[in-house]
MIDOSE-1310 file (N, C-alpha, C; in nm, 2 decimals, decimal comma, always signed):
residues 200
xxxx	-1,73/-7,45/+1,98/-1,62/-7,38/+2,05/-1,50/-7,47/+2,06; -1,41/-7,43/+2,04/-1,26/-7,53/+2,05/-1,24/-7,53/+2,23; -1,19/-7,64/+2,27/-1,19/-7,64/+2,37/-1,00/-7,60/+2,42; -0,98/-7,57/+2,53/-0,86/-7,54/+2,58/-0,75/-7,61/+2,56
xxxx	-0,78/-7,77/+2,54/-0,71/-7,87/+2,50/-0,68/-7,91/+2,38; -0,78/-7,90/+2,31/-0,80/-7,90/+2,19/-0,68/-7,86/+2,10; -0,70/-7,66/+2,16/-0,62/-7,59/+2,15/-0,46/-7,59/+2,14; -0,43/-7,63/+2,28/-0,28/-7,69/+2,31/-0,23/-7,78/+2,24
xxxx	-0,30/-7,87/+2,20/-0,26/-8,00/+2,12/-0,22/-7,93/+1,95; -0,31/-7,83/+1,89/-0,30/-7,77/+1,81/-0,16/-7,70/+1,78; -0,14/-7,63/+1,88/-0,01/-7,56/+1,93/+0,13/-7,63/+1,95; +0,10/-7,75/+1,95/+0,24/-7,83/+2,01/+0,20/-7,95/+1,86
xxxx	+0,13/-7,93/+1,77/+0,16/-7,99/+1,65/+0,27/-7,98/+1,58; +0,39/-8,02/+1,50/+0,47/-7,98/+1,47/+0,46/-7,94/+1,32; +0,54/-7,81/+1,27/+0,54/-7,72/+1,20/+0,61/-7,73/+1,04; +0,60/-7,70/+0,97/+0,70/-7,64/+0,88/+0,82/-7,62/+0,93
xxxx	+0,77/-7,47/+1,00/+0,88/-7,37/+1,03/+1,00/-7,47/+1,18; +0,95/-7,54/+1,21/+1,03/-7,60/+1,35/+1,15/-7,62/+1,32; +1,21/-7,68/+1,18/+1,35/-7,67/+1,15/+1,43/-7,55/+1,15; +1,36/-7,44/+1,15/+1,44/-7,32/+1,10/+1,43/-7,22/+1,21
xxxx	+1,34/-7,28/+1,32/+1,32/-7,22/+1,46/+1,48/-7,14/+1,50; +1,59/-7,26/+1,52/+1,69/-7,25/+1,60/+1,77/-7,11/+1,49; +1,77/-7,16/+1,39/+1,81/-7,04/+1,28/+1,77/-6,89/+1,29; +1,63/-6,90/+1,31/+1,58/-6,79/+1,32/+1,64/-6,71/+1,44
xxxx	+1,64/-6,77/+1,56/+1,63/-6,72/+1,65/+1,82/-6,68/+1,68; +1,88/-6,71/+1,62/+2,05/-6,70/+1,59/+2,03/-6,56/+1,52; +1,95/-6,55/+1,39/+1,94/-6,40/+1,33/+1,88/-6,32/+1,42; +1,77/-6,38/+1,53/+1,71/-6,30/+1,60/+1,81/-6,19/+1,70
xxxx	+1,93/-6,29/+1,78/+1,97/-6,26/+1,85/+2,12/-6,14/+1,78; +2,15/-6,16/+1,63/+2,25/-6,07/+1,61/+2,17/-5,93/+1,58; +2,04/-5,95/+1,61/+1,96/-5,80/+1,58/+1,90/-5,79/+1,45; +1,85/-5,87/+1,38/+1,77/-5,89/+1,26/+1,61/-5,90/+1,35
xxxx	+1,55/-5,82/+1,33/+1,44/-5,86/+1,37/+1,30/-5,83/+1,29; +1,32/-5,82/+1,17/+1,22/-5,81/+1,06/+1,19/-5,93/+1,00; +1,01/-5,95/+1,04/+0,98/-6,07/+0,99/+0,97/-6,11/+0,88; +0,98/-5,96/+0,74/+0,92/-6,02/+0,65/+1,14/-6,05/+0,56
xxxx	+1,21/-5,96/+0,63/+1,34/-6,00/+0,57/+1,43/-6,16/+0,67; +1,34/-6,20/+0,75/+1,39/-6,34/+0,83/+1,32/-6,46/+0,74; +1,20/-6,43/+0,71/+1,11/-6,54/+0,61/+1,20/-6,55/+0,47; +1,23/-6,39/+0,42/+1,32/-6,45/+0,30/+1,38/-6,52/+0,34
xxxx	+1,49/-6,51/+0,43/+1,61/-6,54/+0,48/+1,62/-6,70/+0,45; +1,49/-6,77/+0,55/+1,49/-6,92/+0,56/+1,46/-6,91/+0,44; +1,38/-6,89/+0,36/+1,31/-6,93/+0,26/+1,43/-7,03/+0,14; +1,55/-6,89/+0,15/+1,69/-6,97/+0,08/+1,75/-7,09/+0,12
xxxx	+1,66/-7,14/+0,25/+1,75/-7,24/+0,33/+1,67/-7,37/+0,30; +1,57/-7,34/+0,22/+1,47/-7,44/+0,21/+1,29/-7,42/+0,23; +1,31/-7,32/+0,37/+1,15/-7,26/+0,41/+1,06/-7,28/+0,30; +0,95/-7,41/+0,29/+0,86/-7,36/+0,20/+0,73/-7,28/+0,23
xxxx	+0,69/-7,28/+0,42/+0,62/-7,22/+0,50/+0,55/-7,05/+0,42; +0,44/-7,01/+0,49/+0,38/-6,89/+0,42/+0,47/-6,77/+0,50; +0,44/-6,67/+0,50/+0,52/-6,54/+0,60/+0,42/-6,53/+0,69; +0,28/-6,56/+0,70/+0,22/-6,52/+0,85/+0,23/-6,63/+0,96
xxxx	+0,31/-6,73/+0,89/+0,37/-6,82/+0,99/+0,50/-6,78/+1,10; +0,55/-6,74/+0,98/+0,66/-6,67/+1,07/+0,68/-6,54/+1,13; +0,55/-6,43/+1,08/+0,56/-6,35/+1,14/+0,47/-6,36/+1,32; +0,40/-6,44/+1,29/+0,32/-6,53/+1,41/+0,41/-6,52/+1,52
xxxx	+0,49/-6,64/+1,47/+0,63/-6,70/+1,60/+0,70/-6,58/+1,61; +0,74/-6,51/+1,55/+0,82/-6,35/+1,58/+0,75/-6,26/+1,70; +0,63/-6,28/+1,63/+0,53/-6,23/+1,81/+0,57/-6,24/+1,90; +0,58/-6,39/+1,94/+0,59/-6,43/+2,06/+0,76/-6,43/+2,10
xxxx	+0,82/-6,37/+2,02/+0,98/-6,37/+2,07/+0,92/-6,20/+2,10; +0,92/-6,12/+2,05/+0,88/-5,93/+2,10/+0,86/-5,93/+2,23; +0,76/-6,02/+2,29/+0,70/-6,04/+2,42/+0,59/-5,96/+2,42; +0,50/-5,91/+2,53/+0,39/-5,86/+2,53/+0,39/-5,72/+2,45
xxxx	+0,29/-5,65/+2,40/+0,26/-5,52/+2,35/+0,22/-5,49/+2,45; +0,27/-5,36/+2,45/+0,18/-5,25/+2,53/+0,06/-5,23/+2,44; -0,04/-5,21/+2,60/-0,15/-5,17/+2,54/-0,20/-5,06/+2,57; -0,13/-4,97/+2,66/-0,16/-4,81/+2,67/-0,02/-4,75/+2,64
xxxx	-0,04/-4,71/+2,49/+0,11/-4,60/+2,48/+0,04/-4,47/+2,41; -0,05/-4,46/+2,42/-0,12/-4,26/+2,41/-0,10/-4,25/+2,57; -0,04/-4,10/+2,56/-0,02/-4,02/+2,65/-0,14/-4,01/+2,68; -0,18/-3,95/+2,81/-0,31/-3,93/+2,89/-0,36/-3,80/+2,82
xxxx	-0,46/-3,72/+2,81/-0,51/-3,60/+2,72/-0,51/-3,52/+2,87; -0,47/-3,37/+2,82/-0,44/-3,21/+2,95/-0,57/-3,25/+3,02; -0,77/-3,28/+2,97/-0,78/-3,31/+3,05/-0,83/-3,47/+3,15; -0,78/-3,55/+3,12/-0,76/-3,66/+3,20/-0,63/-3,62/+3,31
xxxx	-0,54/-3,57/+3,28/-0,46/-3,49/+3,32/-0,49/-3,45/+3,41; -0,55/-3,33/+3,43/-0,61/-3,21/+3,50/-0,72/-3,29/+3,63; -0,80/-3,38/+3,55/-0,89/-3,47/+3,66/-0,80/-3,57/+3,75; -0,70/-3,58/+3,75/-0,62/-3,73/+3,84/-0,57/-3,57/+3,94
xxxx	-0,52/-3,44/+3,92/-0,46/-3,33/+4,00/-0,56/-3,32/+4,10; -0,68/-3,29/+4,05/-0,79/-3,22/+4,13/-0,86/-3,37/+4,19; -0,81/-3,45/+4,16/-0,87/-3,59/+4,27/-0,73/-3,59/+4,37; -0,86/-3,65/+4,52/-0,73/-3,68/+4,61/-0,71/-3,79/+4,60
xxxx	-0,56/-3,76/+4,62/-0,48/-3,92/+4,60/-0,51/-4,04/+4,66; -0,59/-4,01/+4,78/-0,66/-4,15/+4,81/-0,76/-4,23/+4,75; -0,85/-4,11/+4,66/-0,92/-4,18/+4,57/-0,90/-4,20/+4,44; -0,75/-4,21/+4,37/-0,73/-4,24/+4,24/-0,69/-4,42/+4,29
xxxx	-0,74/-4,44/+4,20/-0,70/-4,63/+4,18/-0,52/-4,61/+4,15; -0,51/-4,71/+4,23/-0,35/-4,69/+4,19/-0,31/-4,68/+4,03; -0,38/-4,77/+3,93/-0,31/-4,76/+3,82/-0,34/-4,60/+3,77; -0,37/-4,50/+3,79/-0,40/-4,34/+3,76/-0,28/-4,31/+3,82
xxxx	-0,27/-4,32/+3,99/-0,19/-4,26/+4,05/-0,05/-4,26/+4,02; +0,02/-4,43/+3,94/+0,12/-4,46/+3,88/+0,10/-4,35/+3,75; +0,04/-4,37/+3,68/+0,03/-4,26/+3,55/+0,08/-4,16/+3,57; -0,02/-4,10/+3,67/+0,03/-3,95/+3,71/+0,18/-3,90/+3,77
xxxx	+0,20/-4,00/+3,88/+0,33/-3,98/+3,90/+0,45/-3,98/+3,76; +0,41/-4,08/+3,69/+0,49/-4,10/+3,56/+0,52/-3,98/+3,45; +0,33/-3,91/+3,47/+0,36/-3,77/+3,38/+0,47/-3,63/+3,52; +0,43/-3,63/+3,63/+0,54/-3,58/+3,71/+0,64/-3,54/+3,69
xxxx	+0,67/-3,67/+3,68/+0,85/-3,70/+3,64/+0,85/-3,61/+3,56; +0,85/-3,62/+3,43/+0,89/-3,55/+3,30/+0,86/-3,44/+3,29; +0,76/-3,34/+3,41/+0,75/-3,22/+3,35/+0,77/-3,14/+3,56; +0,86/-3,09/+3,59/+0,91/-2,98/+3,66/+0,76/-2,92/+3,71
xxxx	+0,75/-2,84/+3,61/+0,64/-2,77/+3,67/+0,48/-2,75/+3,69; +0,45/-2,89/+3,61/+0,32/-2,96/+3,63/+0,38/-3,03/+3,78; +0,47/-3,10/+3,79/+0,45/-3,13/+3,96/+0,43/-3,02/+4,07; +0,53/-2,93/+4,05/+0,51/-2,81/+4,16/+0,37/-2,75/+4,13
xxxx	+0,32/-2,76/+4,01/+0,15/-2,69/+4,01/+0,05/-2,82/+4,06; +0,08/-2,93/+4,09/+0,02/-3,02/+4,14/+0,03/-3,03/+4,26; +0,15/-3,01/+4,30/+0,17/-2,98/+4,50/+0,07/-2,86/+4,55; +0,12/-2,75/+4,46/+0,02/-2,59/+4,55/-0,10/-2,64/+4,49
xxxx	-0,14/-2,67/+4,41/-0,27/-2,68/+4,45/-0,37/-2,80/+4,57; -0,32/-2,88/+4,57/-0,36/-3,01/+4,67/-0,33/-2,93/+4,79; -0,18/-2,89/+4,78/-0,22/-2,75/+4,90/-0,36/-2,67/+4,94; -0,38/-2,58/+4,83/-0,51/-2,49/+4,84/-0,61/-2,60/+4,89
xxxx	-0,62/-2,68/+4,80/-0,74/-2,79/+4,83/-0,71/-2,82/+4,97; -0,67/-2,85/+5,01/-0,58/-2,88/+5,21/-0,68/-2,78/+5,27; -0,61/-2,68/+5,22/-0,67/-2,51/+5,35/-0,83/-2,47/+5,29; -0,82/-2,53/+5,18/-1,02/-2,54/+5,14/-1,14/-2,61/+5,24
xxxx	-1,07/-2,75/+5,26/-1,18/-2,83/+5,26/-1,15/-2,82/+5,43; -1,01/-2,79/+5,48/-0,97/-2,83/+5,63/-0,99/-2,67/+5,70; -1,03/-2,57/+5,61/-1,02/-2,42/+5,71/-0,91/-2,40/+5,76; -0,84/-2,39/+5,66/-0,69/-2,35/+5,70/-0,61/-2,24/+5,68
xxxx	-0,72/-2,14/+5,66/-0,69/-2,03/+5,62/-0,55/-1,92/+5,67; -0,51/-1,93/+5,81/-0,41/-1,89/+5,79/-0,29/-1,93/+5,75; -0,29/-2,04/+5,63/-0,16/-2,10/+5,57/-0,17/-2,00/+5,47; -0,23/-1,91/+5,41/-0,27/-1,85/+5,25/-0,16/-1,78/+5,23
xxxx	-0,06/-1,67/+5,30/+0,02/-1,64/+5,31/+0,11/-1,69/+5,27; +0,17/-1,78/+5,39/+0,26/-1,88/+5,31/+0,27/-1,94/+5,19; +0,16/-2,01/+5,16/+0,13/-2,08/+5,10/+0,18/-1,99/+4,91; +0,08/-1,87/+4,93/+0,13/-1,75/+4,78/+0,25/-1,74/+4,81
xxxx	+0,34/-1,77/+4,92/+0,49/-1,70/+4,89/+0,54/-1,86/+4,86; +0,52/-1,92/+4,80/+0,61/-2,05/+4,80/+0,56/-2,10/+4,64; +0,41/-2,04/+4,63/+0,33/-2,04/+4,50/+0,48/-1,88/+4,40; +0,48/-1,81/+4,46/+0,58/-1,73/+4,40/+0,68/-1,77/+4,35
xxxx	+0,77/-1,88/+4,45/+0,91/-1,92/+4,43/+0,92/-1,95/+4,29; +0,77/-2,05/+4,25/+0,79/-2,12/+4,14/+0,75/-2,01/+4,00; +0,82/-2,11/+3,89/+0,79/-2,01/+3,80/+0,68/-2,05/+3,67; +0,53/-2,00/+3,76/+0,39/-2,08/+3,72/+0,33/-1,95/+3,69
xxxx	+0,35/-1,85/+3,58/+0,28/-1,74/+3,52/+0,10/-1,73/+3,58; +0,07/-1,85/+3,54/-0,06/-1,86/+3,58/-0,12/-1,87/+3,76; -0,07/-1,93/+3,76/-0,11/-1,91/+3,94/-0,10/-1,79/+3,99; +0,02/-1,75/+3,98/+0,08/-1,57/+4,00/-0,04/-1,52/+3,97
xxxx	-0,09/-1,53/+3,80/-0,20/-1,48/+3,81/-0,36/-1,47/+3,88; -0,33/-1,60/+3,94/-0,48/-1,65/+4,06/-0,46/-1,57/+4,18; -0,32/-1,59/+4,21/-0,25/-1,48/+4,33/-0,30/-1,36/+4,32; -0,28/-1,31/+4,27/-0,28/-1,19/+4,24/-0,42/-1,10/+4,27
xxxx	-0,49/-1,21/+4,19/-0,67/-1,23/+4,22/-0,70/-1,18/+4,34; -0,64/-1,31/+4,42/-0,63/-1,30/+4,57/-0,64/-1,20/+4,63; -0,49/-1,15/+4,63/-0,47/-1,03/+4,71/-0,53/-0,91/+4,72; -0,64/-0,93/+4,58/-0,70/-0,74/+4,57/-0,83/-0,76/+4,75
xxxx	-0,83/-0,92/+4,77/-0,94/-0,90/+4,84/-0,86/-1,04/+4,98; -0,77/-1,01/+4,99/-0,71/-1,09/+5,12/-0,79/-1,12/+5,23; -0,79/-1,03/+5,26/-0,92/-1,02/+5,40/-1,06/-1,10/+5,41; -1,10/-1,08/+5,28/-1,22/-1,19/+5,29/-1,20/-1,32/+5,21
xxxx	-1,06/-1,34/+5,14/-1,02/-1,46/+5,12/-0,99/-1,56/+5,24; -0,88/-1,51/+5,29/-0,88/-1,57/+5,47/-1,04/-1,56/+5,52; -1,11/-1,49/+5,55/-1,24/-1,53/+5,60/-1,32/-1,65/+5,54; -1,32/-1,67/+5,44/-1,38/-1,75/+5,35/-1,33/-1,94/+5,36
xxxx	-1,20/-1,91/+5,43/-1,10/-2,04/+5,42/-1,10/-2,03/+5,58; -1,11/-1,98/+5,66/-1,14/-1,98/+5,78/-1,25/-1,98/+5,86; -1,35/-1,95/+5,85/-1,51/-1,94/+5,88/-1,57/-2,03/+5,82; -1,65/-2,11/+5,94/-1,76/-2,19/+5,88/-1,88/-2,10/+5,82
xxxx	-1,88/-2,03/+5,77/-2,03/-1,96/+5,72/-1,99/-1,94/+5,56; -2,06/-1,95/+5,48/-2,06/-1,92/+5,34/-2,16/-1,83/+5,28; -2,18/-1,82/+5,18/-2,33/-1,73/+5,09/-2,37/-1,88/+4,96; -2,34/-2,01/+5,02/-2,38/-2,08/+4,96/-2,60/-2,06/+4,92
xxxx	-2,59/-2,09/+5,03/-2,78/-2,04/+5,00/-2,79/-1,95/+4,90; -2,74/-1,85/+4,96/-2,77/-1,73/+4,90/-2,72/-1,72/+4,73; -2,67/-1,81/+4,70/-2,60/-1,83/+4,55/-2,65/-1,92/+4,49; -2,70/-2,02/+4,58/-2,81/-2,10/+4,52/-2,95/-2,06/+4,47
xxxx	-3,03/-1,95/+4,58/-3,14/-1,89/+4,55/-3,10/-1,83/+4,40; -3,05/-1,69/+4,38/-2,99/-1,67/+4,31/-2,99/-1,70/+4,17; -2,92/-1,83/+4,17/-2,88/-1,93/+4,03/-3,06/-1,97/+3,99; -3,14/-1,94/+4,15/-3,30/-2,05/+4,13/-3,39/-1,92/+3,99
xxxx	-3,34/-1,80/+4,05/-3,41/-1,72/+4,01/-3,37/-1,68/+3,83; -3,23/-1,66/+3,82/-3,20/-1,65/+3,69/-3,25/-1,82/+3,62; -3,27/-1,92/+3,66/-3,26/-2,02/+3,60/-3,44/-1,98/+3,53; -3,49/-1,93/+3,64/-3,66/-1,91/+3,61/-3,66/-1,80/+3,48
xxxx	-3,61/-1,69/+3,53/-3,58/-1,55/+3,41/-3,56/-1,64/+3,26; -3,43/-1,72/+3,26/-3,42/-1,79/+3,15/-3,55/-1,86/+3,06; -3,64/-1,92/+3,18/-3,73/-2,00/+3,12/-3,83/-1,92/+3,02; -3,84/-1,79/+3,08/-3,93/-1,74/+2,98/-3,91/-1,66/+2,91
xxxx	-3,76/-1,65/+2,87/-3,68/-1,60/+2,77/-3,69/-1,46/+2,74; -3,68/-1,35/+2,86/-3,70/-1,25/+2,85/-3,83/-1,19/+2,81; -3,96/-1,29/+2,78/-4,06/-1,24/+2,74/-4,20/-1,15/+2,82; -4,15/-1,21/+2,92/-4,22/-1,12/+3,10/-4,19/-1,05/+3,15
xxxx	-4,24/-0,97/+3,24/-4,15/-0,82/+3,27/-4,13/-0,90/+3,44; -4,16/-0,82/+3,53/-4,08/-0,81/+3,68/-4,19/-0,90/+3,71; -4,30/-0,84/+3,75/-4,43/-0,89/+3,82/-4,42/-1,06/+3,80; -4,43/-1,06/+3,67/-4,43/-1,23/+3,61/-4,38/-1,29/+3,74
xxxx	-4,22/-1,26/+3,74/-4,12/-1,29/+3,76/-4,10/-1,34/+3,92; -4,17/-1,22/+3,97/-4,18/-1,18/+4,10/-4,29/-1,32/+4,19; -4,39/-1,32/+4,06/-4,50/-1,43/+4,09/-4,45/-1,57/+4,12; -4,41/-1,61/+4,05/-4,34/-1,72/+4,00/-4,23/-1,78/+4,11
xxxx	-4,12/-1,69/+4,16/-4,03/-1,69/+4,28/-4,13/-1,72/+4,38; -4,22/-1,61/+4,42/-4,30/-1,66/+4,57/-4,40/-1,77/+4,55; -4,45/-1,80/+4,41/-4,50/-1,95/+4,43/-4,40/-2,08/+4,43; -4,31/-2,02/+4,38/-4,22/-2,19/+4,37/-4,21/-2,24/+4,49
């Protein structure tokens, strides 16, 4: 293994290219910045150096590469929305705000919903109202269409966002029993079925 020092000493050897440094970096600065038309360039001047020499040292004039320039995918997207903001690591939560910016109405669909999520998890059911008339303002085809959902059954939506009681159990049982039906692939009739529930 080369050691760190080793290294350095390596690095601060002097070059070929060291005469044509100050040159280069004169082309650099009027806006030439093609490594492989700067290596011809010296090469007329004398350069007998290879080109991955010089395109090496060109590196390090660029400065760092970015190392994330793919856009985030709709759904990595969709997962930073539906997380709360206390629990995204900052570098997500900079992301996210970053995709924000640029798109209008991915932020207003990211407000109402963290909204909804608010009157979900906090029983805050009599904001629903409000909350569909401000989801209206905007112009989100799709929500309108969740809205809309809503409204055929208002009354037990507010209950639902308001009351501690659910049909959680009862949706669990439920899911226990079709999961059993599945198991034996339609090949048993009721009784089977019936058995099987009160032994589980």
């Amino acid at each position: 293994m080369i050691s760190s020092q080793k290294l350095s000493q390596n690095q601060n050897r002097p070059t070929k290219l060291d005469d044509f440094k100050p040159y280069l970096h004169e082309l650099w600065a009027e806006g030439c910045t093609n490594a492989w038309t700067l290596w011809e360039e010296i090469k007329e001047h004398g350069y007998a150096g290879g080109y991955g020499t010089v395109r090496a040292y060109l590196r390090s004039l660029r400065g760092p590469t970015p190392t994330d320039t793919c856009p985030p995918t709709p759904r990595t997207v969709n997962r930073w929305i539906l997380t709360h903001p206390d629990s995204l690591p900052e570098t997500e939560r900079l992301k996210l705000k970053s995709v924000l910016v640029h798109c209008p109405e991915l932020e207003a669909l990211t407000r109402h919903v963290r909204t909804f999520a608010q009157m979900l998890t906090q029983l805050q059911g009599g904001r629903i109202r409000e909350w569909m008339a401000a989801v209206r303002a905007d112009d989100l085809p799709s929500m309108h269409t969740f809205i809309n959902g809503l409204e055929r059954d208002l009354d037990a939506v507010i209950a639902g966002l308001t009351l501690p009681w659910n049909s959680g159990i009862v949706e669990g049982h439920v899911n226990r029993i079709k999961m059993i039906k599945r198991q034996m692939y339609g090949r048993a009739g009721f009784s089977l079925l019936r058995k099987r529930v009160l032994l589980a």
